[in-house]
C-alpha positions as CSV (number, residue, x, y, z in Angstrom):
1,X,202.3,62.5,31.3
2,X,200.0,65.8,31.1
3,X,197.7,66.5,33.8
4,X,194.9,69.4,32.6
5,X,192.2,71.1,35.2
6,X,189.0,69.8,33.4
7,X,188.2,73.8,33.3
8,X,190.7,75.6,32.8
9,X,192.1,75.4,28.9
10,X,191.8,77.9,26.5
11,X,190.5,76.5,22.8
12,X,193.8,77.8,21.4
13,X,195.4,75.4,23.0
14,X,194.2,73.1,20.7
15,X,196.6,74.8,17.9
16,X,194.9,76.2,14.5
17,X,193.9,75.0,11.0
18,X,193.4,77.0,7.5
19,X,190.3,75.5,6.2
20,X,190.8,76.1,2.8
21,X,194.3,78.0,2.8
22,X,192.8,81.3,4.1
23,X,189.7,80.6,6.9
24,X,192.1,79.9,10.5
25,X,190.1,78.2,13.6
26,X,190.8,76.8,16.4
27,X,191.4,73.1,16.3
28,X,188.9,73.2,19.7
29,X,185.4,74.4,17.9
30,X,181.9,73.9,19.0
31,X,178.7,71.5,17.8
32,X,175.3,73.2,17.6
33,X,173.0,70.2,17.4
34,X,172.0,69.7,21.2
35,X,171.4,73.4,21.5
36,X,167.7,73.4,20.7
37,X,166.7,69.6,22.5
38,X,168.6,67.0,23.9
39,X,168.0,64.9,20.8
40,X,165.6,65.1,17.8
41,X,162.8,64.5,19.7
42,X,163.2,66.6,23.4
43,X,163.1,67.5,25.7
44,X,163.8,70.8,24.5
45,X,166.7,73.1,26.0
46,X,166.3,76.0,28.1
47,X,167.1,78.6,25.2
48,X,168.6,80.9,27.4
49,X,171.3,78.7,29.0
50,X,172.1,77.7,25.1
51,X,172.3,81.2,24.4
52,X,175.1,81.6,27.7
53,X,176.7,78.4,26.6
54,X,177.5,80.0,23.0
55,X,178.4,83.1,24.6
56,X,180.6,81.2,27.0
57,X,182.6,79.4,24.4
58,X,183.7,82.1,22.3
59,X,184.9,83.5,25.6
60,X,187.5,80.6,25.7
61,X,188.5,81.3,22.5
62,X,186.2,79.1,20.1
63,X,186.4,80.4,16.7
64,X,184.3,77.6,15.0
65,X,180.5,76.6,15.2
66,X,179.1,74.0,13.5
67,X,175.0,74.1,12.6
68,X,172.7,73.0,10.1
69,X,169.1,74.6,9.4
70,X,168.0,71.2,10.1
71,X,168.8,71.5,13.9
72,X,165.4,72.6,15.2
73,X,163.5,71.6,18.0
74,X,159.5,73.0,17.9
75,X,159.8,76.3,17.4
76,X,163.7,77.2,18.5
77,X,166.1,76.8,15.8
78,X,170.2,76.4,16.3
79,X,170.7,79.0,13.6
80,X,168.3,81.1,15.6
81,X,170.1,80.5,19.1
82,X,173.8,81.6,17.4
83,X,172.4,84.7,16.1
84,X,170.7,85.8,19.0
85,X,173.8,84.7,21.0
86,X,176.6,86.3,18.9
87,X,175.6,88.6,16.1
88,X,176.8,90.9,15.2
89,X,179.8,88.3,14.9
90,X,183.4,88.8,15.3
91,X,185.9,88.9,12.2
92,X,187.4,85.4,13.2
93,X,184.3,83.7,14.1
94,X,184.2,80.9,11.2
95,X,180.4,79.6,11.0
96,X,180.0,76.3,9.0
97,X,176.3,75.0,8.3
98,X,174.9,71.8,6.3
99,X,172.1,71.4,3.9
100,X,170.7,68.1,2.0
101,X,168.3,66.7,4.2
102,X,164.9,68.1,5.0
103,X,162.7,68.7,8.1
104,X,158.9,69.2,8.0
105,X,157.9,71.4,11.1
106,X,157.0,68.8,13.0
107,X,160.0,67.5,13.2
108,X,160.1,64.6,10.8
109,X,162.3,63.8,8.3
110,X,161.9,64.9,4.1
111,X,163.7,62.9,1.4
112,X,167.0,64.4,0.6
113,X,167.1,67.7,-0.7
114,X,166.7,68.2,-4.8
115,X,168.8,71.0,-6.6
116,X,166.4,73.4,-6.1
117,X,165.3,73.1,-2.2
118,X,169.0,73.0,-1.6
119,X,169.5,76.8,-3.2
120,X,166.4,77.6,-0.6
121,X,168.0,75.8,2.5
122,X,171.5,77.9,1.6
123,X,169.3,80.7,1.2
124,X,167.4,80.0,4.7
125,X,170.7,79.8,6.5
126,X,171.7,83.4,5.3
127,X,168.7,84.6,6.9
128,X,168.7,82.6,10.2
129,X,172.3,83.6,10.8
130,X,172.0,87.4,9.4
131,X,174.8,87.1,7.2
132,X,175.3,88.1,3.1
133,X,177.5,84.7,2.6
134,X,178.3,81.5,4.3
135,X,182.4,80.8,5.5
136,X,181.5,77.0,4.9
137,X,178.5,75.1,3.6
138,X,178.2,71.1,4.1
139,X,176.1,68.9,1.5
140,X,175.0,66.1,3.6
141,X,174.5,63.2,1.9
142,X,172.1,61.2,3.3
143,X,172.3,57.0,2.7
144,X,170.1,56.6,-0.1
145,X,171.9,59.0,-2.1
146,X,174.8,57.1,-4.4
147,X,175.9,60.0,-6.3
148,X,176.3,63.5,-5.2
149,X,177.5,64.8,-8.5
150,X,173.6,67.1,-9.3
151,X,173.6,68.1,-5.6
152,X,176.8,69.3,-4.6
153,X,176.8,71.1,-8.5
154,X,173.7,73.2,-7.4
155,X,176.0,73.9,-4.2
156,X,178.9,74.9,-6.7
157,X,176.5,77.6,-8.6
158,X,175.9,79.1,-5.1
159,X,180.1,79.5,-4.5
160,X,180.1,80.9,-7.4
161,X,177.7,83.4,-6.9
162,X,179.6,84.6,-3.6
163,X,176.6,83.2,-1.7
164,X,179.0,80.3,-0.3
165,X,183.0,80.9,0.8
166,X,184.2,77.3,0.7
167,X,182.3,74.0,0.3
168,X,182.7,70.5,2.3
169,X,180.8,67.2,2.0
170,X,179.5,65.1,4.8
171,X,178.7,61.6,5.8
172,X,180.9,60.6,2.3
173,X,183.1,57.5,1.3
174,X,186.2,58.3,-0.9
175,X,184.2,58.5,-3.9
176,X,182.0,60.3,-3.3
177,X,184.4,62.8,-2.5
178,X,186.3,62.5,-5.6
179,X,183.0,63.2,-7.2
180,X,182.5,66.2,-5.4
181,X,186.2,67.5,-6.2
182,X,185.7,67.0,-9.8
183,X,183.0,69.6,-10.0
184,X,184.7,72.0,-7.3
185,X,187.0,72.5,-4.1
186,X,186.1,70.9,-1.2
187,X,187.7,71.9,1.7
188,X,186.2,69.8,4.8
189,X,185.1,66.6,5.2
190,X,182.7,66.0,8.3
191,X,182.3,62.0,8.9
192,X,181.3,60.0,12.0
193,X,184.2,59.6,13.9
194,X,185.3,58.6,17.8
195,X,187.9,56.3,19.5
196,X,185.4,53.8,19.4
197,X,183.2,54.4,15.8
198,X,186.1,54.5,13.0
199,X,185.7,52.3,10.0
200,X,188.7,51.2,8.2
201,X,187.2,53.3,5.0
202,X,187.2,56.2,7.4
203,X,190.6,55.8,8.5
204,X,191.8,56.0,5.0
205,X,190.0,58.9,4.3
206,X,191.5,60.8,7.3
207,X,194.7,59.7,6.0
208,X,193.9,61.2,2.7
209,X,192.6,64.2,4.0
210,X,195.6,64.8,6.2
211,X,198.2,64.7,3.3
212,X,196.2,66.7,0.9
213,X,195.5,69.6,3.2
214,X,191.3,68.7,4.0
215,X,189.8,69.2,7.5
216,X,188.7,66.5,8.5
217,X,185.0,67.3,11.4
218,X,184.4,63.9,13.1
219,X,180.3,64.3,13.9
220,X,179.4,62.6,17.1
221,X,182.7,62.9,18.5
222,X,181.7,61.2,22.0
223,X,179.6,58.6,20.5
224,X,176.1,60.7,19.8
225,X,174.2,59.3,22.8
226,X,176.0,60.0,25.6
227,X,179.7,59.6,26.8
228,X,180.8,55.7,26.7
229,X,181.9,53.9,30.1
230,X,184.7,52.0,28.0
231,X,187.2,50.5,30.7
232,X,190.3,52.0,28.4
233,X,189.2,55.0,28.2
234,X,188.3,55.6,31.9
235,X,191.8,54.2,32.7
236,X,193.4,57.1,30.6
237,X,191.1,59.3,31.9
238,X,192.1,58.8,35.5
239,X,195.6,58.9,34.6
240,X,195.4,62.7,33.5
241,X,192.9,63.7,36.3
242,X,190.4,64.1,33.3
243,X,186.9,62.9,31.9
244,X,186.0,60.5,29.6
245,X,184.8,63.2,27.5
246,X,188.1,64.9,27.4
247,X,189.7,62.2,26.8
248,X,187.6,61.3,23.8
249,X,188.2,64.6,22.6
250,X,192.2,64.7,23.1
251,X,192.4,61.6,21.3
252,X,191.2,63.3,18.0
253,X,192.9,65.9,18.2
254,X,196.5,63.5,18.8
255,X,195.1,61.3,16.3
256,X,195.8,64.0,13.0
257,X,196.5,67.8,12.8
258,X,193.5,67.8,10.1
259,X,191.0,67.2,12.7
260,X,188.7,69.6,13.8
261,X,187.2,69.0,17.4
262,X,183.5,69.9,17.3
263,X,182.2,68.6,20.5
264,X,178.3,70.0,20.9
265,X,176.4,70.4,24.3
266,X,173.7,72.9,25.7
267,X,175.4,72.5,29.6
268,X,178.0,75.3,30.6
269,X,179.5,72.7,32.8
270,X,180.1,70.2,29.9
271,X,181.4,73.0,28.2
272,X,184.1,74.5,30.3
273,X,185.3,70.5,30.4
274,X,185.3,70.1,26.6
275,X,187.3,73.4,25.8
276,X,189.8,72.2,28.5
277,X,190.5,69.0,26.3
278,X,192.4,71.3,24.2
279,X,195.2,71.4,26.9
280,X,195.2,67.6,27.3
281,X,198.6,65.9,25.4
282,X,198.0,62.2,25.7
283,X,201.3,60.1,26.0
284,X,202.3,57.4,23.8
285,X,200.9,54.4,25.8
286,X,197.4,56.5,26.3
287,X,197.8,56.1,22.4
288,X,198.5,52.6,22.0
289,X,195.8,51.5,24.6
290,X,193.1,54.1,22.8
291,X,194.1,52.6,19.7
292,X,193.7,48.6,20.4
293,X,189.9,49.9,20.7
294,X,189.6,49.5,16.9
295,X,189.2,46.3,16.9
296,X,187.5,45.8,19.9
């Protein structure tokens, strides 16, 4: 059995991954969304604490950031927050955004993106961030899309043009990913994922992606809406002196050496304790109990 200090791991601990054969990160990266609110709707974030907490985890040695133009609250804006935080960036710093669905200003939600509004969303992000090309660029598909064969092709064009490195779907059943591939490389899958939200279909999928050499970026790694008080996980968790969080975290990362950790907050505190996850080595009976949660 490991024991970690809740703050004290560095991301590399986590080991690395080559999205795409040449892009390494850290297996320990970090989730934009809660930067600018709490949730969708507020409250809003102090912007200058999010702008320490991005600052902050590229001190411990995360190379990964996961945004989307879509993560806005009023007038303060993820994309805007990582720029202002980091830029200019780093060589290794790997920056991965999403396009497909739509925000008016206010907040609400657009139907999913057509052809054309994507081009401008990929476009947007290159000026948000201050950068001539995007490292990785999701197409989130949102539920009343069957097919993403027009969308992810306009997506294509864009890698093509050098506006886009390497492209990765989201939100996707196996399908829909072999429609995707058929048009061009995709290189990351992002999917809701935990200990406790894993559909058999996903399970499969992270199978696939492991053998074929696909990252695999659970979204909502610790359930979305706050940490779970699951009984099994609270028992691991006071085995190893840890959280739940970390816990929740660790588990992914044991679970396959595709996996991505992108675990998002706007606290320092809840930082520090998701970066020390990386350290964290569960044991084979943490495993088995963590596991039986699937069919709970």
């Amino acid at each position: 059995m490991t024991t970690t200090s809740r703050t004290s791991a560095h991301a590399s601990a986590a080991g690395s991954l080559l999205i795409g054969g040449d892009l390494p990160v850290s297996r320990m990266g970090f989730g934009a969304m809660k930067l600018p609110a709490r949730d969708w709707d507020g409250p809003a974030c102090d912007p200058v604490q999010s702008v320490a907490v991005l600052r902050r985890a590229v001190e411990l040695g995360v190379d990964h950031i996961d945004t989307a133009w879509f993560y806005f609250h009023e007038d303060v804006s993820a994309n805007g927050l990582i720029r202002k935080a980091l830029h200019p960036y780093r060589d290794d710093l790997v920056i991965a955004t999403k396009v497909g669905p739509g925000r008016n200003p206010d907040g609400s939600w657009q139907d999913p993106a057509r052809p054309e509004e994507l081009r401008a969303a990929v476009h947007r992000n290159l000026r948000e961030l201050g950068v001539d090309h995007l490292d990785l660029v999701y197409l989130r598909r949102m539920p009343s899309q069957e097919s993403v064969a027009e969308v992810f092709a306009a997506l294509a064009e864009l890698r093509e043009e050098g506006l886009i490195r390497h492209l990765g779907v989201s939100n996707v059943d196996a399908a829909q990913l072999a429609e995707a591939e058929a048009i061009a490389p995709v290189t990351a899958v992002q999917n809701r994922f935990s200990v406790l939200e894993r559909s058999a279909d996903d399970v499969a999928l992270l199978a696939d992606c492991t053998a074929r050499g696909i990252a695999f970026v659970p979204f909502f790694p610790l359930g979305g809406s706050g940490v779970p008080d699951d009984p099994a996980i609270r028992r691991v968790a006071e085995r190893h002196g840890a959280t739940a969080a970390q816990v929740m975290v660790a588990w992914l990362l044991a679970v396959s050496p595709a996996i991505l950790a992108i675990p998002g907050t706007s606290s320092p505190v809840h930082l520090e304790e998701n970066v020390a996850a990386a350290a964290l080595r569960l044991g084979a009976e943490d495993l088995a109990e963590l596991e039986a949660l699937a069919g709970a």
